[in-house]
mmCIF file of the N, C-alpha and C atoms, coordinates in Angstrom:
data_MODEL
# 
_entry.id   MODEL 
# 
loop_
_atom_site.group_PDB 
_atom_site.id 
_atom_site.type_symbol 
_atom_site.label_atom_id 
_atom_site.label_alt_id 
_atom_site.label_comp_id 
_atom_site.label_asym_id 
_atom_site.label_entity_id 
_atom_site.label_seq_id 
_atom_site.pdbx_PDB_ins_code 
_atom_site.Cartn_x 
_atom_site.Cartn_y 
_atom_site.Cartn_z 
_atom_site.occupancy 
_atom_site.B_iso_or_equiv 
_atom_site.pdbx_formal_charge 
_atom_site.auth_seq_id 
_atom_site.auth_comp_id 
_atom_site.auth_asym_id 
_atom_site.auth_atom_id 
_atom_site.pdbx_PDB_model_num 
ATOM 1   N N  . UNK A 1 1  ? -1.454 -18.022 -26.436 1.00 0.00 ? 1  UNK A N  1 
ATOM 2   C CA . UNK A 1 1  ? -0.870 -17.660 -25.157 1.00 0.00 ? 1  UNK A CA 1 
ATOM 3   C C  . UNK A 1 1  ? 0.419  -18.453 -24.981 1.00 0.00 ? 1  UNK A C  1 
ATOM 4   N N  . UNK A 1 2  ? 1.388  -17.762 -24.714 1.00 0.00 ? 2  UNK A N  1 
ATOM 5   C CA . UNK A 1 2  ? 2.657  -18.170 -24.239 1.00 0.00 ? 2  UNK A CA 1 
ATOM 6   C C  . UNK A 1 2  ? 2.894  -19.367 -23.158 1.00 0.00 ? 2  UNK A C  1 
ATOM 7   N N  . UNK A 1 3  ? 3.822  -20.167 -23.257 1.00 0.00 ? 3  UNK A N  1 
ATOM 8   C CA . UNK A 1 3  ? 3.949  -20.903 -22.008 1.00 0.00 ? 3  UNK A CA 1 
ATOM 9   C C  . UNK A 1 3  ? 4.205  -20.149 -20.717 1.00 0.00 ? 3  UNK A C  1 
ATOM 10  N N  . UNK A 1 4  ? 5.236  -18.780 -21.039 1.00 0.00 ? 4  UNK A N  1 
ATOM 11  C CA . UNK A 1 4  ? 5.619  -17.928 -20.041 1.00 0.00 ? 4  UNK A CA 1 
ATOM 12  C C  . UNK A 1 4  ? 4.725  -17.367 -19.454 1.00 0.00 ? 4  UNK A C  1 
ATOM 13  N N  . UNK A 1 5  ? 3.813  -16.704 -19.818 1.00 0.00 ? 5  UNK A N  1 
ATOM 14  C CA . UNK A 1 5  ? 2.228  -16.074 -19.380 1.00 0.00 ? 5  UNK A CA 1 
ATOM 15  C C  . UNK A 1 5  ? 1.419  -16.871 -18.344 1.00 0.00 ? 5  UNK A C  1 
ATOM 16  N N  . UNK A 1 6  ? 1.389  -18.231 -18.679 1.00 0.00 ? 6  UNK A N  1 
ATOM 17  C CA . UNK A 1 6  ? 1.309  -19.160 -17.057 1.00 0.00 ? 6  UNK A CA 1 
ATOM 18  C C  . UNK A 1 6  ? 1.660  -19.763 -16.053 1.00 0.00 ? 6  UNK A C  1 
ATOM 19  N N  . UNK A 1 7  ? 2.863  -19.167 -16.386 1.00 0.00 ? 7  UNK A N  1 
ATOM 20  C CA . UNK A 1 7  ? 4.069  -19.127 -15.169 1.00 0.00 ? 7  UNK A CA 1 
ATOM 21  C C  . UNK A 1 7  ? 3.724  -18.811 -13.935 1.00 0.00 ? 7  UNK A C  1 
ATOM 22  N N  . UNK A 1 8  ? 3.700  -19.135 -12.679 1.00 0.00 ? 8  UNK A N  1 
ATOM 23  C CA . UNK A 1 8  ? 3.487  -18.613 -11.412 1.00 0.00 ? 8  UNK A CA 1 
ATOM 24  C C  . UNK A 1 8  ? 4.646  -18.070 -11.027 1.00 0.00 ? 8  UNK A C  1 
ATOM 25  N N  . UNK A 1 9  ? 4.360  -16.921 -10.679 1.00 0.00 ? 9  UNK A N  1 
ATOM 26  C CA . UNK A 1 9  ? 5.536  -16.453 -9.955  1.00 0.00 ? 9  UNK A CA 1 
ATOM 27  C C  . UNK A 1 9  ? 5.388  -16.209 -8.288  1.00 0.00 ? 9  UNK A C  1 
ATOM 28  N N  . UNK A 1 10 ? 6.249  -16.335 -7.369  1.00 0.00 ? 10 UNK A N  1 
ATOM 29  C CA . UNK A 1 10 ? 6.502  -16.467 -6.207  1.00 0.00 ? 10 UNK A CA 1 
ATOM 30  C C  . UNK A 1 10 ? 6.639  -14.996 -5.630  1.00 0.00 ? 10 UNK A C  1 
ATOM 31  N N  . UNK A 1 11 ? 6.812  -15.069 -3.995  1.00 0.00 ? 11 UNK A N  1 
ATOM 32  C CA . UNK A 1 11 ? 6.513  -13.552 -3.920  1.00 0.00 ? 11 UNK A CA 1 
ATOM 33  C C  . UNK A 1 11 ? 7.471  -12.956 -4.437  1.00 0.00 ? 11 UNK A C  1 
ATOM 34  N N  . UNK A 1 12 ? 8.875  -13.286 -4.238  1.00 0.00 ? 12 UNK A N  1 
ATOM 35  C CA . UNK A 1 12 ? 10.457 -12.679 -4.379  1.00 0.00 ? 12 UNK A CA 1 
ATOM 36  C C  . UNK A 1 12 ? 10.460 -12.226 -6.312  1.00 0.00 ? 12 UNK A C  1 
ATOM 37  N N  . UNK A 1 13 ? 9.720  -13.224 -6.834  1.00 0.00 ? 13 UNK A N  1 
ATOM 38  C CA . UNK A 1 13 ? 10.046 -12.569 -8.268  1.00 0.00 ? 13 UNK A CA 1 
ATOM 39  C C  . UNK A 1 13 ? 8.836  -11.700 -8.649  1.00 0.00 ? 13 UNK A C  1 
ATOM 40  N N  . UNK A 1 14 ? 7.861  -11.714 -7.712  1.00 0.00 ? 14 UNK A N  1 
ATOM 41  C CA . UNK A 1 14 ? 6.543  -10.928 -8.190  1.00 0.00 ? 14 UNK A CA 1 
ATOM 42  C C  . UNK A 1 14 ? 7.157  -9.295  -7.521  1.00 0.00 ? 14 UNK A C  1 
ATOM 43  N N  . UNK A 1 15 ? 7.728  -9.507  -6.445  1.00 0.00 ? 15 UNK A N  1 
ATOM 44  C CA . UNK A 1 15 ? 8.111  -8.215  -5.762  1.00 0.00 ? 15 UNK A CA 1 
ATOM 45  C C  . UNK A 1 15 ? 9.626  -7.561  -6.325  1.00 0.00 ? 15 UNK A C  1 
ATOM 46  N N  . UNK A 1 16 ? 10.102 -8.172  -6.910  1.00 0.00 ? 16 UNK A N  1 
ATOM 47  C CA . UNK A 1 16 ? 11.438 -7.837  -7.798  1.00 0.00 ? 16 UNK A CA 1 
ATOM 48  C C  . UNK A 1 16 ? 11.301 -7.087  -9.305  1.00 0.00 ? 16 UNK A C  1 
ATOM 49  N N  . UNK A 1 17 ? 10.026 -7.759  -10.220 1.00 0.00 ? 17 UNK A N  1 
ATOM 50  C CA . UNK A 1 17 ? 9.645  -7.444  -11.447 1.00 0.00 ? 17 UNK A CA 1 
ATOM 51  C C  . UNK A 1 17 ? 8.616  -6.184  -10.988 1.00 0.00 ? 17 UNK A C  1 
ATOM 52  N N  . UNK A 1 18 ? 8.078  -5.692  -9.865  1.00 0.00 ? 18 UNK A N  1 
ATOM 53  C CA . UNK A 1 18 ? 7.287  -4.493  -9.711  1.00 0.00 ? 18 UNK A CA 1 
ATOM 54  C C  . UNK A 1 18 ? 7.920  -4.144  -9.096  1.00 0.00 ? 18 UNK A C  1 
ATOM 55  N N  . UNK A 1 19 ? 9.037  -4.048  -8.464  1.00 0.00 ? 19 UNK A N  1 
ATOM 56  C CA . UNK A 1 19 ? 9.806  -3.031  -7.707  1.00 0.00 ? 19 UNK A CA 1 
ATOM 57  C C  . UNK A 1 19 ? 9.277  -2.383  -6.401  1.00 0.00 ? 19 UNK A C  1 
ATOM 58  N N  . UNK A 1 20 ? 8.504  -3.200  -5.247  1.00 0.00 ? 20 UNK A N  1 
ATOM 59  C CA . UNK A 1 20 ? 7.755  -3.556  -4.133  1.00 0.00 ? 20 UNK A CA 1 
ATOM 60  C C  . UNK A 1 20 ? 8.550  -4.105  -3.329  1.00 0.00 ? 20 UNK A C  1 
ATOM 61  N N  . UNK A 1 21 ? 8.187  -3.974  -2.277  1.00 0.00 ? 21 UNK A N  1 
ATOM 62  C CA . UNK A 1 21 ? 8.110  -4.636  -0.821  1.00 0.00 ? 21 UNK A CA 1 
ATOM 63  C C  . UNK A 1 21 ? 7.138  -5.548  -0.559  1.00 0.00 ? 21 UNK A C  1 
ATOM 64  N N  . UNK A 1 22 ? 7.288  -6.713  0.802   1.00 0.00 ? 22 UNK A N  1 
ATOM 65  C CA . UNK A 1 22 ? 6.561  -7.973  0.790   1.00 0.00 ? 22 UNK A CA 1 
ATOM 66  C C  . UNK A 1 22 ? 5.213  -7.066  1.442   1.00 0.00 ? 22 UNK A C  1 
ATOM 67  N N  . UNK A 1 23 ? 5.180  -5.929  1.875   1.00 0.00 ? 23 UNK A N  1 
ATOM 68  C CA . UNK A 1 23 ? 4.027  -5.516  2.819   1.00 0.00 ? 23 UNK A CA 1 
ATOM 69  C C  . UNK A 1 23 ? 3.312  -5.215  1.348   1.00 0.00 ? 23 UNK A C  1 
ATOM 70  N N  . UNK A 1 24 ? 3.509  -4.852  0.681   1.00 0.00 ? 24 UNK A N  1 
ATOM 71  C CA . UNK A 1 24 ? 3.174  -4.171  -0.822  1.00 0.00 ? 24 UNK A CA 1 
ATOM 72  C C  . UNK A 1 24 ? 2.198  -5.384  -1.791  1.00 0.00 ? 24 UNK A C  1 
ATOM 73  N N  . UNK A 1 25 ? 3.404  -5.880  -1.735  1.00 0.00 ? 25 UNK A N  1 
ATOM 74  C CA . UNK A 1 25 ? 2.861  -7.186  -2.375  1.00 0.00 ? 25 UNK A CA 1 
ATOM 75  C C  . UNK A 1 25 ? 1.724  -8.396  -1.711  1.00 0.00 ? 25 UNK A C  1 
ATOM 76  N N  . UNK A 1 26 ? 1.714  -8.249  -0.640  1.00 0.00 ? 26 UNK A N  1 
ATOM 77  C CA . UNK A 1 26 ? 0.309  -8.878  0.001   1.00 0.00 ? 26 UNK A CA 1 
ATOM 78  C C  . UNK A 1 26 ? -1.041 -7.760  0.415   1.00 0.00 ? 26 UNK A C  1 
ATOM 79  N N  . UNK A 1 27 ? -0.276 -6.661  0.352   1.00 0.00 ? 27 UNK A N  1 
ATOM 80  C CA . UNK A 1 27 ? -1.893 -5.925  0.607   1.00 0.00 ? 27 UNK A CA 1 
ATOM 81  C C  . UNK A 1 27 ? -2.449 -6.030  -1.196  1.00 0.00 ? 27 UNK A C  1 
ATOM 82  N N  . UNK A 1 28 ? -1.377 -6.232  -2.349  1.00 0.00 ? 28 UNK A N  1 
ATOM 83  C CA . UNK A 1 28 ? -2.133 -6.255  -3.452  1.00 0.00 ? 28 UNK A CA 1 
ATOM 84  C C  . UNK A 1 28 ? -2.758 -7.804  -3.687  1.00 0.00 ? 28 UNK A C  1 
ATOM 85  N N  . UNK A 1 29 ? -2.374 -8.795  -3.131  1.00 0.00 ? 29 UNK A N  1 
ATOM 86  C CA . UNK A 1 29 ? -2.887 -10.047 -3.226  1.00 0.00 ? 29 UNK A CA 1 
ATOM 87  C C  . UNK A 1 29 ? -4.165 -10.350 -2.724  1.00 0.00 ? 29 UNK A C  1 
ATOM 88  N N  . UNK A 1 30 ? -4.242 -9.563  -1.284  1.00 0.00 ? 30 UNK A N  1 
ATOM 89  C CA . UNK A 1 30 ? -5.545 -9.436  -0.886  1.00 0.00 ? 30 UNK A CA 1 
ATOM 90  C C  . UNK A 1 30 ? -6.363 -9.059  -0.949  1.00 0.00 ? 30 UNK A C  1 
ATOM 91  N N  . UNK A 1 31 ? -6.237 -7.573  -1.790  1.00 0.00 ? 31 UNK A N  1 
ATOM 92  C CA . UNK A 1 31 ? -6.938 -6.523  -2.510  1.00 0.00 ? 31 UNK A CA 1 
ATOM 93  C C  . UNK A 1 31 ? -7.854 -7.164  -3.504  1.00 0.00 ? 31 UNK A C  1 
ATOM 94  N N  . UNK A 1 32 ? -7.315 -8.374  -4.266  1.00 0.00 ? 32 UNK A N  1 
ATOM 95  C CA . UNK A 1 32 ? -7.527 -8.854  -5.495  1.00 0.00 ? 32 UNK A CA 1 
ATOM 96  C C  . UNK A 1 32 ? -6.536 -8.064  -6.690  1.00 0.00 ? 32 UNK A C  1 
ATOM 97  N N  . UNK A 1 33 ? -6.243 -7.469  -6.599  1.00 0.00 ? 33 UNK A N  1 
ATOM 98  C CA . UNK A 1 33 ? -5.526 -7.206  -8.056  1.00 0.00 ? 33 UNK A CA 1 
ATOM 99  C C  . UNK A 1 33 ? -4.775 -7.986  -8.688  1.00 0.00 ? 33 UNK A C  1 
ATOM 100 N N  . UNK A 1 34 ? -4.483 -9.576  -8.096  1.00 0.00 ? 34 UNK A N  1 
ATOM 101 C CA . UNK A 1 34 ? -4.276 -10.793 -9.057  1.00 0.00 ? 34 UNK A CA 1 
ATOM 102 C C  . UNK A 1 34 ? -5.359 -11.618 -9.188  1.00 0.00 ? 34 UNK A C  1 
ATOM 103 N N  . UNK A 1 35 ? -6.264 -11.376 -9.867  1.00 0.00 ? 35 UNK A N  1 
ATOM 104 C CA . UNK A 1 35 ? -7.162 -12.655 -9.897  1.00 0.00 ? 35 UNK A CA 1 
ATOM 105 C C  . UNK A 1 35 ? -7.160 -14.208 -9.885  1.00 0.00 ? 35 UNK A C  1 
ATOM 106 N N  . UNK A 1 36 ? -6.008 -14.204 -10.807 1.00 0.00 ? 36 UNK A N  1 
ATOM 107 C CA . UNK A 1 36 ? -5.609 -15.384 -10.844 1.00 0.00 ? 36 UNK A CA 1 
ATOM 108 C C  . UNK A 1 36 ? -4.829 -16.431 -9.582  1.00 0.00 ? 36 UNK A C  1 
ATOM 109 N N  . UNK A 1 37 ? -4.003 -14.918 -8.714  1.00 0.00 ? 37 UNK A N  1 
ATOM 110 C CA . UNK A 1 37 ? -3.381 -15.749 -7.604  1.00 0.00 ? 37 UNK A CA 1 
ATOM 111 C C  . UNK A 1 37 ? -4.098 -17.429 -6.988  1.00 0.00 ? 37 UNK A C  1 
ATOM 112 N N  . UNK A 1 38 ? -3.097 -17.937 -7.023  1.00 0.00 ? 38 UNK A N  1 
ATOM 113 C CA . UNK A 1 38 ? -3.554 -19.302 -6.572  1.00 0.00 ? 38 UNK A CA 1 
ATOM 114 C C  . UNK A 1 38 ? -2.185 -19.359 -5.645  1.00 0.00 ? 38 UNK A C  1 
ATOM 115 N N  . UNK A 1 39 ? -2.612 -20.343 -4.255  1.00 0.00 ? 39 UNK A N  1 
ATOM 116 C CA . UNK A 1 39 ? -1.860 -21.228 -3.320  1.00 0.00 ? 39 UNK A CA 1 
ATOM 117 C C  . UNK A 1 39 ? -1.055 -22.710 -3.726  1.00 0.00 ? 39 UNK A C  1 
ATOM 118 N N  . UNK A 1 40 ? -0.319 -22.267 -3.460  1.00 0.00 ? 40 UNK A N  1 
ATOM 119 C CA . UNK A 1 40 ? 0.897  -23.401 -3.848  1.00 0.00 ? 40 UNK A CA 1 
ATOM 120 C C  . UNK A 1 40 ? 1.684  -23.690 -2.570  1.00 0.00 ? 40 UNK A C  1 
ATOM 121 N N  . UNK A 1 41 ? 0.985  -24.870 -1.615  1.00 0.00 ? 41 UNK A N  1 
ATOM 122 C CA . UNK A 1 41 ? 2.077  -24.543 -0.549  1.00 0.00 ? 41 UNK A CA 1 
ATOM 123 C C  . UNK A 1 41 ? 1.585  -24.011 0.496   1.00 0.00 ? 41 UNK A C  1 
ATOM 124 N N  . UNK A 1 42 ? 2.513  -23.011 0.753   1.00 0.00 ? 42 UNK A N  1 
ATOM 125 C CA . UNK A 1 42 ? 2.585  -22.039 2.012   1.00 0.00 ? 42 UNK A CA 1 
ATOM 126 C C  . UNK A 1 42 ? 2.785  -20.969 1.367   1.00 0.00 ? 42 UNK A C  1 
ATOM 127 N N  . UNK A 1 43 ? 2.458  -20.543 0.039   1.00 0.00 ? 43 UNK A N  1 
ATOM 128 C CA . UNK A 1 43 ? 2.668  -19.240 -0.550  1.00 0.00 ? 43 UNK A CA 1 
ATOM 129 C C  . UNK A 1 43 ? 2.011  -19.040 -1.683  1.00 0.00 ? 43 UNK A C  1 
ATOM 130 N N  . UNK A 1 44 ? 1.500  -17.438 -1.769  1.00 0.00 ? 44 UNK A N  1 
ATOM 131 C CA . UNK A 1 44 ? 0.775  -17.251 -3.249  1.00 0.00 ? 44 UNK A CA 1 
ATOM 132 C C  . UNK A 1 44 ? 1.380  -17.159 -4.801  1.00 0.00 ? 44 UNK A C  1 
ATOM 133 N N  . UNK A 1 45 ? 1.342  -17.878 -5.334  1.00 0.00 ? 45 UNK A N  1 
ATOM 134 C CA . UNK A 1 45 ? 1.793  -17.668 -6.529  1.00 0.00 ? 45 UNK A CA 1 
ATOM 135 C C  . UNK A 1 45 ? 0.717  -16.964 -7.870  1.00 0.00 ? 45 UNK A C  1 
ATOM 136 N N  . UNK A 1 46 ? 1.386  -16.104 -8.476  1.00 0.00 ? 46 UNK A N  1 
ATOM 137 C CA . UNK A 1 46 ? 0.978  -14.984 -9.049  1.00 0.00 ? 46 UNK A CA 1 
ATOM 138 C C  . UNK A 1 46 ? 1.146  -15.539 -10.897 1.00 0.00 ? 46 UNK A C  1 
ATOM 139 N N  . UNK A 1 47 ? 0.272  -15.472 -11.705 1.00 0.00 ? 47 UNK A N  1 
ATOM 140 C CA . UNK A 1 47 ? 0.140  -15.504 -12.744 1.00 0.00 ? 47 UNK A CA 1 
ATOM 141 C C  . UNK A 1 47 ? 0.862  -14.665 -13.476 1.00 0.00 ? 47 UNK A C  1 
ATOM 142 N N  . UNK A 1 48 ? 2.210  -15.019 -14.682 1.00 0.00 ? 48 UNK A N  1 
ATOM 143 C CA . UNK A 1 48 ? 2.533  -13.593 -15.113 1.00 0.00 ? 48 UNK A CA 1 
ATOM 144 C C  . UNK A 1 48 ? 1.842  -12.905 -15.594 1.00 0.00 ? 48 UNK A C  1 
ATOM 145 N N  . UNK A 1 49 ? 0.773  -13.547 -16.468 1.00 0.00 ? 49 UNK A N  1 
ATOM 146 C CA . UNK A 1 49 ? -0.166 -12.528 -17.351 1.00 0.00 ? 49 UNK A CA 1 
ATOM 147 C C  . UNK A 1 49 ? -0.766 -11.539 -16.383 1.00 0.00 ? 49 UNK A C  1 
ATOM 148 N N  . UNK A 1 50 ? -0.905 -11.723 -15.063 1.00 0.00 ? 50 UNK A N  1 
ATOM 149 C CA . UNK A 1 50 ? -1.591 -11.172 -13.804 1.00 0.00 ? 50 UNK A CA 1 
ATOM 150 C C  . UNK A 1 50 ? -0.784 -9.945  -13.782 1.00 0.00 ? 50 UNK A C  1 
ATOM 151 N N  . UNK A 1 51 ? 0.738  -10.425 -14.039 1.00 0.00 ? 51 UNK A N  1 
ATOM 152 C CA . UNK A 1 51 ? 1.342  -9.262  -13.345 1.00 0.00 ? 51 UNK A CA 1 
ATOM 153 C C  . UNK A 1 51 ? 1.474  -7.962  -14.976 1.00 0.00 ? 51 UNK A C  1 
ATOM 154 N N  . UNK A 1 52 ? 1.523  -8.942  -16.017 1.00 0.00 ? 52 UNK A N  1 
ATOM 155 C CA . UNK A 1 52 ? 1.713  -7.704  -16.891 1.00 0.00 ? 52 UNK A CA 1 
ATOM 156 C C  . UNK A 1 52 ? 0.546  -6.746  -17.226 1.00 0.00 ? 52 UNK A C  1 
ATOM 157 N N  . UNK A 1 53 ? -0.982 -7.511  -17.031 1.00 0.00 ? 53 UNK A N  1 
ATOM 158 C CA . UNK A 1 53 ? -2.106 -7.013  -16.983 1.00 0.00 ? 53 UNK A CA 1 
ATOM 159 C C  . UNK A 1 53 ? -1.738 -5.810  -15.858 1.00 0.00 ? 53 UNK A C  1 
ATOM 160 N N  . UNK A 1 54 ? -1.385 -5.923  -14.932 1.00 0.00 ? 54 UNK A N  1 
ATOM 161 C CA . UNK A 1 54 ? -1.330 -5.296  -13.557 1.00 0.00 ? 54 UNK A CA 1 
ATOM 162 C C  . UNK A 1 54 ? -0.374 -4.264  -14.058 1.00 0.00 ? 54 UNK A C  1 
ATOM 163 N N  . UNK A 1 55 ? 0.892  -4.452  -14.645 1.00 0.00 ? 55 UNK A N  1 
ATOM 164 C CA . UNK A 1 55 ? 1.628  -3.364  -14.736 1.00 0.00 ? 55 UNK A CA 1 
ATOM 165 C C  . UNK A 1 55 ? 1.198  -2.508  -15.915 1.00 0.00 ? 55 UNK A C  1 
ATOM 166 N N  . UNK A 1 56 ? 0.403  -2.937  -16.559 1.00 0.00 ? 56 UNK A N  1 
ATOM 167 C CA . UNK A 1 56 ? -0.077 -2.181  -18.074 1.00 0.00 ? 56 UNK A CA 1 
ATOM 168 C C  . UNK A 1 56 ? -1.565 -1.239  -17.281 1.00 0.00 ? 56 UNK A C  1 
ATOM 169 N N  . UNK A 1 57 ? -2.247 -1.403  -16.457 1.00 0.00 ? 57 UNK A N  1 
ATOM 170 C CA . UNK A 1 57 ? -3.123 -0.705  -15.805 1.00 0.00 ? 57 UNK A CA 1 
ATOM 171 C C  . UNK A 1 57 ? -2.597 0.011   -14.547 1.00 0.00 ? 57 UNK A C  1 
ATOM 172 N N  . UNK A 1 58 ? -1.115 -0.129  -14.615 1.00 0.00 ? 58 UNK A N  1 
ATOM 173 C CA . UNK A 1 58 ? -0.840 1.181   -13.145 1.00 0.00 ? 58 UNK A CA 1 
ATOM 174 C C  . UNK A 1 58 ? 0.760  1.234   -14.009 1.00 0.00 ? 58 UNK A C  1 
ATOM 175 N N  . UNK A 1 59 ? 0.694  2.036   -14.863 1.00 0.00 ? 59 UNK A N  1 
ATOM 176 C CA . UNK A 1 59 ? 1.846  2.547   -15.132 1.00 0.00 ? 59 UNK A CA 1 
ATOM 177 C C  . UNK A 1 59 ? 3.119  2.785   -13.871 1.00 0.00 ? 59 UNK A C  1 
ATOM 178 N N  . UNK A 1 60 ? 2.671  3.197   -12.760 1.00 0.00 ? 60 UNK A N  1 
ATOM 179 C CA . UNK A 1 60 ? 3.516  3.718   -12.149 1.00 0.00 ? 60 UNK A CA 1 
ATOM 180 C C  . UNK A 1 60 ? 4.710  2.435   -11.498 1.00 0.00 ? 60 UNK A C  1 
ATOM 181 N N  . UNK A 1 61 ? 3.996  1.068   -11.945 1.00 0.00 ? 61 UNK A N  1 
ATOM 182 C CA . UNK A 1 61 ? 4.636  -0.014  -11.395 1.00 0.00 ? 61 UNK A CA 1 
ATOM 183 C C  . UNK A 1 61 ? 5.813  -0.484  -12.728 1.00 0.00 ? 61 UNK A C  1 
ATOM 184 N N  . UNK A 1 62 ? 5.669  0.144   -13.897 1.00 0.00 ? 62 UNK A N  1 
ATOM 185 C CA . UNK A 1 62 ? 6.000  -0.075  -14.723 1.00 0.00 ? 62 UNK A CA 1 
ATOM 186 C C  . UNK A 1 62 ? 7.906  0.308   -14.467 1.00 0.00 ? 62 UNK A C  1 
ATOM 187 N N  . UNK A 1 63 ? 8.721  -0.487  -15.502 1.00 0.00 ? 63 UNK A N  1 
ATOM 188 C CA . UNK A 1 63 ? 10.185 -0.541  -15.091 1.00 0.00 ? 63 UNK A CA 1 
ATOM 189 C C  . UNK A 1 63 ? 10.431 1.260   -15.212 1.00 0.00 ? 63 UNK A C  1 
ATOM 190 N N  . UNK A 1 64 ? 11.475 1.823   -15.103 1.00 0.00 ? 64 UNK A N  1 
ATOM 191 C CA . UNK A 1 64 ? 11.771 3.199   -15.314 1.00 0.00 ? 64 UNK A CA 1 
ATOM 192 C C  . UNK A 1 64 ? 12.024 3.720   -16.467 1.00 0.00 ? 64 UNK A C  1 
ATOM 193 N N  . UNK A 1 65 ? 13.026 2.597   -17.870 1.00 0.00 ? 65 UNK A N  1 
ATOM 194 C CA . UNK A 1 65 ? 13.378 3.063   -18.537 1.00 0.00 ? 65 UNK A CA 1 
ATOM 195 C C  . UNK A 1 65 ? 12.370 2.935   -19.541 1.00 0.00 ? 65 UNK A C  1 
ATOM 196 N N  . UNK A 1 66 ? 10.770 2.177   -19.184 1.00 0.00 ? 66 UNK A N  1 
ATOM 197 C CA . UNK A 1 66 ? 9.680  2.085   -20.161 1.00 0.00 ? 66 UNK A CA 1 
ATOM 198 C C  . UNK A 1 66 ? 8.660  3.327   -19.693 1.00 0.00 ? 66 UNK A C  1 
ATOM 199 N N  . UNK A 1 67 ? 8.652  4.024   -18.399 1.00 0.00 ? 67 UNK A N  1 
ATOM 200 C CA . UNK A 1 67 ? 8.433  5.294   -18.671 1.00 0.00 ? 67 UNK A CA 1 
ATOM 201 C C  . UNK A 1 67 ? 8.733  6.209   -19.465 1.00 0.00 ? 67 UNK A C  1 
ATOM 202 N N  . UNK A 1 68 ? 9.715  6.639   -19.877 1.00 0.00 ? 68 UNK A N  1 
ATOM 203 C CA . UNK A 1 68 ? 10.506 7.422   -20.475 1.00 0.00 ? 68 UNK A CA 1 
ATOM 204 C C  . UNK A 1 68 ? 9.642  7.872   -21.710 1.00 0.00 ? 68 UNK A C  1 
ATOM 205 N N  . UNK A 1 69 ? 9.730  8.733   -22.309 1.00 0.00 ? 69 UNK A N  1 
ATOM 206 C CA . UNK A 1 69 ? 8.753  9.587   -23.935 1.00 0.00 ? 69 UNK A CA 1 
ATOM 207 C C  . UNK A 1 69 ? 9.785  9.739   -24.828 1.00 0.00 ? 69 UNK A C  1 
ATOM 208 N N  . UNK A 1 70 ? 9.544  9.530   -25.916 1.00 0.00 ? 70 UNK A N  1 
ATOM 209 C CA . UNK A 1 70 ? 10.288 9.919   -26.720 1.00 0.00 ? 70 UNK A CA 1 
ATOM 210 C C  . UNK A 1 70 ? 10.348 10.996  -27.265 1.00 0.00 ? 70 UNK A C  1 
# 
């Protein structure tokens, strides 16, 4: 496992790399769909592996030009 993969990410880069809003991004925090989320603070920080797990099981969060078919 990568050093990058246990990176926490904050809301601004968790909601930037899925292409979300902050209302977006806390109904999924609360939902559970980060397991890993942990408190840091006054804010949730998000596991990357959390988020690529997350974007590899909802395609639709996935960037635009990795939609694409060849």
């Amino acid at each position: 496992m990568s050093e990058l993969e246990n990176v926490g990410c904050n809301r601004k880069k968790v909601c930037d790399y899925l292409g979300i809003g902050k209302s977006k991004y806390y109904e999924l925090v609360d939902s559970g769909e980060f397991p890993n989320a942990y408190r840091c603070g006054n804010q949730f920080m998000v596991p990357f592996l959390d988020l690529l797990n997350f974007r590899e099981r909802n395609r639709l969060f996935a960037p635009k030009d990795e939609n694409k078919t060849a």
